[in-house]
C-alpha positions as CSV (number, residue, x, y, z in Angstrom):
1,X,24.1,1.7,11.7
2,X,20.6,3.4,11.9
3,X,17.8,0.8,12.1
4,X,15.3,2.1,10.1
5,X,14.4,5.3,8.2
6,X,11.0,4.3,8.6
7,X,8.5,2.7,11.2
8,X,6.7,1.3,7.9
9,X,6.8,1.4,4.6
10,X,4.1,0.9,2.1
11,X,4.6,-0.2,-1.2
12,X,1.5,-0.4,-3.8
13,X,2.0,-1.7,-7.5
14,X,0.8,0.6,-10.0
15,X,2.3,-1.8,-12.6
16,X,-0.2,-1.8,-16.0
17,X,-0.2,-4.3,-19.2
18,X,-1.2,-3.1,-22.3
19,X,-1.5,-6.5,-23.4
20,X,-4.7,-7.5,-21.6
21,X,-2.7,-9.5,-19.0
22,X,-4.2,-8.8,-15.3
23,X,-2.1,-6.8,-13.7
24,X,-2.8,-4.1,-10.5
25,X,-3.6,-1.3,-11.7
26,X,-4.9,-2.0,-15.5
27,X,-8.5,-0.1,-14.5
28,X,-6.4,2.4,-12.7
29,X,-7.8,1.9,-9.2
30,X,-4.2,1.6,-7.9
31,X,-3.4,4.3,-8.7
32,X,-6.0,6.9,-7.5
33,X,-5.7,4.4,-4.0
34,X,-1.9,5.2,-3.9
35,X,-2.4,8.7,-3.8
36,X,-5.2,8.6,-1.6
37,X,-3.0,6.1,0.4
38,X,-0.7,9.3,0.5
39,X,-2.6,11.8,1.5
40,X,-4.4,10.5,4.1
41,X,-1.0,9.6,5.9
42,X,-0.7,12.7,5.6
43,X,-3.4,14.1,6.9
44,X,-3.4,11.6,10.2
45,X,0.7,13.5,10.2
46,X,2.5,10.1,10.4
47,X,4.0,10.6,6.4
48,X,7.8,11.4,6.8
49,X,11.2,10.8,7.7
50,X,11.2,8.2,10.7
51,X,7.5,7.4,10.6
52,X,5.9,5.4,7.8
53,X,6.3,6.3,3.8
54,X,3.7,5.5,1.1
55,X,5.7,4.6,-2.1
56,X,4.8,3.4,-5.9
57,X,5.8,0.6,-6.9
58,X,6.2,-1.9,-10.1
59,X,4.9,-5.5,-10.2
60,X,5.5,-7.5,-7.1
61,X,4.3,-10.3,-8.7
62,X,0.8,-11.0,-7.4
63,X,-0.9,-10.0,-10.4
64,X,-4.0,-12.6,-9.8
65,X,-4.3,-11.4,-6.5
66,X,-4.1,-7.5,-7.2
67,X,-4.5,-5.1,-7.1
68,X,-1.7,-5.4,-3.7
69,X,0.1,-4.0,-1.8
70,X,3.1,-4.8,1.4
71,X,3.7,-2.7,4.5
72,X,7.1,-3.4,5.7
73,X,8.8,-4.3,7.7
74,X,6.2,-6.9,8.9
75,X,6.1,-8.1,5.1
76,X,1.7,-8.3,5.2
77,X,0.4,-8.3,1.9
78,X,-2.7,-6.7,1.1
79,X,-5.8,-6.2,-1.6
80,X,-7.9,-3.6,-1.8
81,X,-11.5,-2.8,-3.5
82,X,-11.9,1.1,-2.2
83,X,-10.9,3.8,-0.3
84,X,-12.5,2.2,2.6
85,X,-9.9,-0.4,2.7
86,X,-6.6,1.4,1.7
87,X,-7.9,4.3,4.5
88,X,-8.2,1.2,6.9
89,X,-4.7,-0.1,6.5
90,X,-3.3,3.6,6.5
91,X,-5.1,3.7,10.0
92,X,-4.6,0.3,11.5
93,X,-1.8,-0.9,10.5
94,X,1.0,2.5,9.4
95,X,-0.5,4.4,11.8
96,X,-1.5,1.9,14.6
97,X,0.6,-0.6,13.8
98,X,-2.3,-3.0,13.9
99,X,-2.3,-5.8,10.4
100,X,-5.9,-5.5,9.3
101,X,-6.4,-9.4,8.5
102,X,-9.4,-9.1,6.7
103,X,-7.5,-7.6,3.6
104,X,-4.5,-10.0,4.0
105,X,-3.6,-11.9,1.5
């Protein structure tokens, strides 16, 4: 049995209420992070089959800690304000393998 497809994977809610509820991407900053999230694994060349994926996700039920997301398979869950953060955790922690603990949650 292969171990893993992937050294990491990270997983960032995109999940929006239209009800007013807080959720992680309600002012659409997840969103625009994901796919900058994306690209620059892409760019550093680590995004792909047996390295570490970037994937959308659904509510994982942080809401009042969002917007979040988890890099597995360590399980560390993160928030995020900017690009400076979610290119920091691409970097230190997918790429380097390295939790950044000032985003941990």
């Amino acid at each position: 049995m292969e171990e893993g497809f992937y050294q990491r994977h990270m997983f960032i809610c995109l999940n929006h209420r239209d009800n007013g509820e807080q959720s992680c991407n309600n002012s659409g900053l997840a969103d625009e992070m994901f796919h900058l999230a994306k690209k620059h694994a892409k760019s550093l060349g680590i995004h792909g089959d047996h390295q570490v994926r970037v994937n959308r996700c659904g509510c994982l039920g942080r809401c009042q800690e969002g917007p979040v997301a988890v890099v597995y398979p360590e399980a560390v869950w993160y928030t995020f304000v900017d690009g400076d953060d979610v290119r920091e955790i691409v970097e230190s922690h997918l790429r380097d393998g390295v939790p950044v603990d000032r985003l941990r949650i």
